[in-house]
N, C-alpha and C positions, 0 to 999 in steps of 0.2 A: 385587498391585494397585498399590503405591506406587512396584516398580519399571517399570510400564507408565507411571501415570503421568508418572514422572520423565524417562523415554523419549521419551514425548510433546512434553513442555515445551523439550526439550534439542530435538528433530527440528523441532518450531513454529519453538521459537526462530533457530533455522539458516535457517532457507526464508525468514523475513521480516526477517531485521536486515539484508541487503544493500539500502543506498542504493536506488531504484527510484523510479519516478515517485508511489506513492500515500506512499511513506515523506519524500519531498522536501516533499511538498504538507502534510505533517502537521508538519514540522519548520517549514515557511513560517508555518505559522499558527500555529505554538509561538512563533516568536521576535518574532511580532505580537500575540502573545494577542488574536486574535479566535475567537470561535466555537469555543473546544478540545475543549470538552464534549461539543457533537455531532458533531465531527469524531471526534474519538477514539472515541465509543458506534459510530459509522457501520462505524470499521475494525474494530473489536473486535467488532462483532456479525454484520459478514460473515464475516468467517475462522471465528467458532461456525457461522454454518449453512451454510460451507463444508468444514466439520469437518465435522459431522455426514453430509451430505448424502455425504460420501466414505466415511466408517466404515460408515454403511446401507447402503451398495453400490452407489450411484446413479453410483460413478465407474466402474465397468465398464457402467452401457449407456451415457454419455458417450465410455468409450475406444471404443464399436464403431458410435458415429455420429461420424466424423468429418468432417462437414462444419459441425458447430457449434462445433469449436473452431478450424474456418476464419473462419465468419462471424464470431464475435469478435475475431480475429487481425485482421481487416481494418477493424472497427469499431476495434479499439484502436489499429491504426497510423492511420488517421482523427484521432483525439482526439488521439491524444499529439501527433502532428504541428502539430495547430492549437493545443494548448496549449505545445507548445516553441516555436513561431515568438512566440506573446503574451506568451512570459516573457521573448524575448530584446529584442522591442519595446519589452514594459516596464522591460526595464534602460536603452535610449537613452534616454526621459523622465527624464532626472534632475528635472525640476521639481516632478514627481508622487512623490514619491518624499518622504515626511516621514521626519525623522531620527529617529524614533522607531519608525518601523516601514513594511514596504510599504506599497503603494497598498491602502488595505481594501476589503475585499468583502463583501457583505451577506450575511448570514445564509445566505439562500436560495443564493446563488452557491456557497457555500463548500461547501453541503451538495451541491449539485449538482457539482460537480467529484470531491468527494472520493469520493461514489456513483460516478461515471463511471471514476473513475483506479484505482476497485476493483474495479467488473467488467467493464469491457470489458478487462480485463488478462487473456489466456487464458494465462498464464504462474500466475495464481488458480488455475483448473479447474486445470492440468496438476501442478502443485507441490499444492495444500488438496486437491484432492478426489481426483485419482488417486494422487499421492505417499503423501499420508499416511495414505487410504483404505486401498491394496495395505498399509503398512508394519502399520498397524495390525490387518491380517487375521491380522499374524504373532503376536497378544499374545490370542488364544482368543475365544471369543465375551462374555466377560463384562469380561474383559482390555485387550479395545479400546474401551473406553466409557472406563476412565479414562488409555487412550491419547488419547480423544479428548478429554477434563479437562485434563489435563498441557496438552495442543496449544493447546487454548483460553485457558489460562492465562497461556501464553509471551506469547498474541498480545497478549492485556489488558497484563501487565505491559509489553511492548515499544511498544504505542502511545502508554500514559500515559508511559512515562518519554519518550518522546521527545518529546510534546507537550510536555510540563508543563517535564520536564527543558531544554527550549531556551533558557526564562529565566533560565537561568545562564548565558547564552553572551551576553544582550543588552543588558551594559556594551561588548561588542568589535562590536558591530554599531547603531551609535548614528549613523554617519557614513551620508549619501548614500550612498558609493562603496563600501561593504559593501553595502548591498542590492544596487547594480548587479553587482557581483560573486556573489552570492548569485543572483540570478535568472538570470545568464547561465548559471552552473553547472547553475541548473536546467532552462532553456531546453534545454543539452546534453545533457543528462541525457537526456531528456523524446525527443529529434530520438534519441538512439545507441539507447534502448528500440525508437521505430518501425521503424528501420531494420531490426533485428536481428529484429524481430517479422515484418518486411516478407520480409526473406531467411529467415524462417523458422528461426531461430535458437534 
């Protein structure tokens, strides 16, 4: 049981620590402390019932309807798109830009991004619920529940420390020209995801 679990945590952990658009937007709003609490509950509580939703077996009638991880594919190069062109915009506003932190965004805003940068992402479906659905068939039927514990854990642990953990980085990002720098990467980010999404990648 605890080497499932520990399986899990280590396989979670692998699929979501690589930089990505919903990971940029969480560290964004780590090094602004705005809003972290539901940002962070937001990613943390999608990847549980995207855990789950793959260990019940919902990611094999998801593999053999392949036209919904079209329709997302195309809904996320949509979004990312219009959100990478508004982060590289907002890096040109240097006026908007307080030295203490981005441009802020309301409550509601931030909730709705970080919703949208989390499931129109069909790289979610194809990595939480087919990925670690199939891996976790491999650990028995009682085996992959705290396969799916472990998985769940990694995500918790990796969104708080990234949130929270950012405000140790926000003596070095105190200048204008750090956020401009910060939002352009993100911008990029944001544009190489749709593309790659776009080509199918």
């Amino acid at each position: 049981m605890l080497d499932s679990a520990a399986t899990g945590l280590v396989t979670g952990l692998s699929l979501i620590v690589a930089i990505g658009a919903q990971n940029a937007f969480v560290l964004r709003q780590g090094l602004a402390r705005e809003h972290l609490l539901p940002v962070v509950a937001i990613c943390a509580l999608s990847d549980l019932m995207l855990i789950l939703a793959g260990v019940a077996g919902i990611g094999t009638l998801v593999e053999r309807a392949g036209w919904v991880i079209d329709a997302v594919r195309w809904f996320g190069v949509a979004f990312l798109t219009w959100y990478g062109v508004a982060s590289l915009l907002r890096a040109r506003r240097a006026s908007s830009l307080d030295a203490a932190g981005p441009e802020p965004l309301s409550r509601r805003s931030a909730v709705l991004r970080v919703t949208a940068l989390t499931w129109l992402n069909p790289h979610v479906y194809l990595d939480t619920v087919l990925l670690l659905g199939s891996i976790a068939t491999t650990h028995g039927p009682s085996g992959r529940w705290w396969f799916a514990a472990g998985a769940s854990l990694g995500s918790l642990l990796w969104f708080a420390g990234l949130g929270w953990g950012a405000r140790l980085a926000s003596p070095l990002l105190r200048r204008r020209r750090a956020w401009q720098v910060l939002d352009v990467l993100i911008g990029l980010t944001m544009l190489a995801i749709a593309a790659m999404l776009a080509l199918g990648a």
